[in-house]
C-alpha positions in Angstrom: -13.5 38.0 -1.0 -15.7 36.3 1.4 -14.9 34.6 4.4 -16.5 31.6 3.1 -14.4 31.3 -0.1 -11.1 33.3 1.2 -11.5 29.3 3.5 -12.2 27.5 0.7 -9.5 28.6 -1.1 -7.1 28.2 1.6 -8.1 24.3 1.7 -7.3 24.1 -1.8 -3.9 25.1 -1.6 -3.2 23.2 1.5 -4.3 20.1 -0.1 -2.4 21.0 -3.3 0.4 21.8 -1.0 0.4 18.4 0.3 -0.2 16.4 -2.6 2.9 18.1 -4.1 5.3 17.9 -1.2 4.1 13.4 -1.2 4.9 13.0 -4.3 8.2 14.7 -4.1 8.8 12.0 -1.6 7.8 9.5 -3.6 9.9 10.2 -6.0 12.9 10.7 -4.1 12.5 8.2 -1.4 13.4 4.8 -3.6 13.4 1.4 -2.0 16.3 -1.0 -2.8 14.5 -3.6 -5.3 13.4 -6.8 -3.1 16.2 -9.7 -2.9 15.4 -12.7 -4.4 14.0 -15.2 -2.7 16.5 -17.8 -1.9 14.6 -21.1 -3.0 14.0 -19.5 -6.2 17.3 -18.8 -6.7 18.5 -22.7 -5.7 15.7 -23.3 -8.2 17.3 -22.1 -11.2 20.3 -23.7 -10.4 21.0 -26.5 -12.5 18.8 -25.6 -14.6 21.1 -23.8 -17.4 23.8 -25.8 -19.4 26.9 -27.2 -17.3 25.8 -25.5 -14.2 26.1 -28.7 -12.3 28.7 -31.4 -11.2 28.4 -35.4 -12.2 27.0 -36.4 -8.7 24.2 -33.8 -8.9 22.5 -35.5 -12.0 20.8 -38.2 -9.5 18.4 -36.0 -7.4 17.8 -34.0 -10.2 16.6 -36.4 -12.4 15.0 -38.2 -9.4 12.5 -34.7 -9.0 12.3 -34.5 -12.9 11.0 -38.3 -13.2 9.0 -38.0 -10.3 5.6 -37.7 -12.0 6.1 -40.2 -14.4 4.3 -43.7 -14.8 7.7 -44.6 -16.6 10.3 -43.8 -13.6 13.2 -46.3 -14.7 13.0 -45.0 -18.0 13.2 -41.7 -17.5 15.8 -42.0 -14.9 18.1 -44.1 -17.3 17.5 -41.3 -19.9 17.7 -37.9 -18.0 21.2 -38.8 -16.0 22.0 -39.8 -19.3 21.5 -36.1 -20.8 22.6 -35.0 -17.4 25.9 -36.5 -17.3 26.1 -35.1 -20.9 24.8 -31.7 -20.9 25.5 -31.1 -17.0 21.7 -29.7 -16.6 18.3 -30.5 -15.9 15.5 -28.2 -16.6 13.3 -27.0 -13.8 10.1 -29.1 -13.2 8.7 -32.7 -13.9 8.1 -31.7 -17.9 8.9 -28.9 -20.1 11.1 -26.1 -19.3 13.5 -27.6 -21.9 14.4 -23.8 -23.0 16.6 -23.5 -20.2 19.3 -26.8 -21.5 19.7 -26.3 -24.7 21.8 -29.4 -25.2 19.1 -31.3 -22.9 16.6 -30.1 -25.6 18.4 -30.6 -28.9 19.6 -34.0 -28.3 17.8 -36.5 -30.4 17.3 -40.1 -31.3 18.2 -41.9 -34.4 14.6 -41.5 -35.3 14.6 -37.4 -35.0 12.7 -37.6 -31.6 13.6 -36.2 -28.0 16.2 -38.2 -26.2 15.8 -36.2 -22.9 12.7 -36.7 -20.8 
C-alpha cells in the first residue's frame, strides 16, 4: 500500500471510530424528559369534571366569558354548569371535551346550556 492510501485509510477508520463511539453515547447517555411547565399544568386544572371547589366557579367563568359581547349571560350560565359539573373547560370557547357534563348538558330545546 501506498503512503497516500495506507493515510487515507487510516482517516477512515478514525472517523468511523468516532462516529461509532457518539452514538454509543447517545444512546446510553438519556436525559430525564423535561418537567412540565408549571402554568400549563395550573392550566389544566379545572378543566376536567369535579376538579374544582364551589368558590372557584367565579374566576373561572369570569376568564371563560371574557370574550363575549354577552358577559352577564354567560356568567349566569357557566357558574351555573360550574356549580353543577365542578369544571370549566380551558379557554374563552370550545375545549368542551375536557367537561363532559359541561358539554352534555342541554336545554329543553336540545341546545347547549353551557357557554
Amino acid at each position: 500500500m501506498e503512503r497516500r492510501q495506507y493515510t487515507l485509510m487510516l482517516c477512515l477508520v478514525t472517523m468511523m471510530l468516532i462516529l461509532l463511539i457518539e452514538v454509543q453515547a447517545a444512546k446510553t447517555t438519556t436525559e430525564p424528559p423535561a418537567a412540565e411547565p408549571q402554568s400549563a399544568t395550573f392550566h389544566m386544572y379545572g378543566a376536567t369534571q369535579g376538579s374544582l371547589q364551589p368558590q372557584e366557579c367565579a374566576p373561572r367563568c369570569t376568564a371563560r366569558c371574557s370574550a363575549t359581547a354577552y358577559k352577564k349571560p354567560c356568567m349566569f350560565f357557566c357558574q351555573k354548569c360550574c356549580a353543577k359539573c365542578l369544571c370549566v373547560p380551558p379557554g374563552t370557547y370550545g375545549n368542551k371535551q375536557f367537561c363532559p357534563c359541561y358539554n352534555n348538558w342541554k336545554t329543553k330545546r336540545g341546545g347547549p346550556k353551557c357557554p
